[in-house]
N, C-alpha and C positions, 0 to 999 in steps of 0.2 A: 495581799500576797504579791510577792514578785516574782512573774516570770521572765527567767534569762535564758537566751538561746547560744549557745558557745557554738561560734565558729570561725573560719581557718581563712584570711584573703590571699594566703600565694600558695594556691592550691593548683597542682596541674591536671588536676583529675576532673574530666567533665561532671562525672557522676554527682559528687559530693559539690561541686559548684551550685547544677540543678536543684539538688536536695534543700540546699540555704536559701537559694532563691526561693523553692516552694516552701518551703515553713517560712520565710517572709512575708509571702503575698499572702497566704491563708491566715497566718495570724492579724497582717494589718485587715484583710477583707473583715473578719471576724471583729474587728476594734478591741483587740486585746490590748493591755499597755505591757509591753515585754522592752528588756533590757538587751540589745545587742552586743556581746562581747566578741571580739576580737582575737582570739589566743597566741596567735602569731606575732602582736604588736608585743616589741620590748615591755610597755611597760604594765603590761597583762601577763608577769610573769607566775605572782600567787595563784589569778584565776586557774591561769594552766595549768599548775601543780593542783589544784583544786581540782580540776576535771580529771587529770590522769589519777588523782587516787579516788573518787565518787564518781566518777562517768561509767556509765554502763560500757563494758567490752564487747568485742568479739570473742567470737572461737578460739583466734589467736592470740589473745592479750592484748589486740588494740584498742585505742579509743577510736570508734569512728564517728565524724562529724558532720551533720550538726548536733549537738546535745539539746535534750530542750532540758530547765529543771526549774521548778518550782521551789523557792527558800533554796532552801539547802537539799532538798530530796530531787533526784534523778529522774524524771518524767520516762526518759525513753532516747533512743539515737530515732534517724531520719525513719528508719522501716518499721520502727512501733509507732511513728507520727501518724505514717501511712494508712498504715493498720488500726489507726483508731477513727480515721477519714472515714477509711470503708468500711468499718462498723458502723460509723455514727454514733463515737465512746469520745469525741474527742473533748466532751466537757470531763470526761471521767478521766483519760488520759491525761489531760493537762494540773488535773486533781483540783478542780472547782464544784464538781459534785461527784457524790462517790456514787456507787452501785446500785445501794436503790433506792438514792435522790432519783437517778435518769429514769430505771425504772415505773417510780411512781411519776413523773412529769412526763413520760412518754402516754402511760395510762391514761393520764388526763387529756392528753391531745388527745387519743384514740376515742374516749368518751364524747369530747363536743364535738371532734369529726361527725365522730355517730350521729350526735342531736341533730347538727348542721345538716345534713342527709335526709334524718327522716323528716325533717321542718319542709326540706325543699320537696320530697317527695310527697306532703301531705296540700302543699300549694296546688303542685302538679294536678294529683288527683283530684281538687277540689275545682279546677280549671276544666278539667274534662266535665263537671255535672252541669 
C-alpha cells in the first residue's frame, strides 16, 4: 500500500506549515514508507486536481492541507491525523488495520500485561516467604 501525504511548500500560514512538519516527523518516527507530494510544484498539477476533487473539505469547500491518503482513498486532513494520535487509532486511521484488527491486538497486549504482572507479583510474594 502506498501512503502519500499532499502538501503545499509556499504556504504563508504558520498553522498548516506546523501541521506537515508534524505528519512528517510522526510518520518518519513511525518508519512508515510515505510518498511526499508537493501540490504547489508546476509539475504536480494532476495530483492537485486529484486532491481538490478526493480530498476531504471543510465546512467551506476547502481543501485543507496536509492530506494524508492511502491508494486512492482519503485517510483524513491534519485534525483527523491528530485525532487518531490522541486515540491511539493511528494504525486504523492510516487504514493498515481496521477496527477490530486494533481491537483484538490491543486485547492481546492487555492479556500478557496481565501475565507480565501477575508473574512478577507471584516472585514478589515468593521473596517475602
Amino acid at each position: 500500500m502506498v501512503l502519500r501525504v499532499y502538501f503545499v511548500s509556499t504556504t504563508g500560514r504558520r498553522d498548516i506549515r506546523k501541521g506537515q512538519i508534524h505528519v512528517f516527523s510522526v510518520l518518519s518516527s513511525w518508519k512508515y514508507n510515505y510518498t511526499a507530494i508537493d501540490i504547489a510544484a508546476p509539475e504536480n498539477e494532476n495530483e492537485r486536481n486529484f486532491v481538490i476533487d478526493t480530498g476531504k473539505k471543510s465546512e467551506d469547500g476547502k481543501i485543507v492541507l496536509p492530506q494524508i491518503f492511502q491508494e486512492e482513498k482519503c485517510c483524513g486532513d491534519y485534525l483527523d491525523f491528530l485525532n487518531a494520535i490522541e486515540l491511539e487509532k493511528l494504525q486504523t486511521f492510516l487504514r493498515e488495520l481496521n477496527e477490530q484488527d486494533l481491537t483484538t491486538m490491543k486485547q492481546q497486549e492487555q492479556i500478557s500485561n496481565e501475565e507480565t504482572m501477575k508473574g512478577k507479583f507471584i516472585r514478589r510474594e515468593m521473596n517475602f516467604f
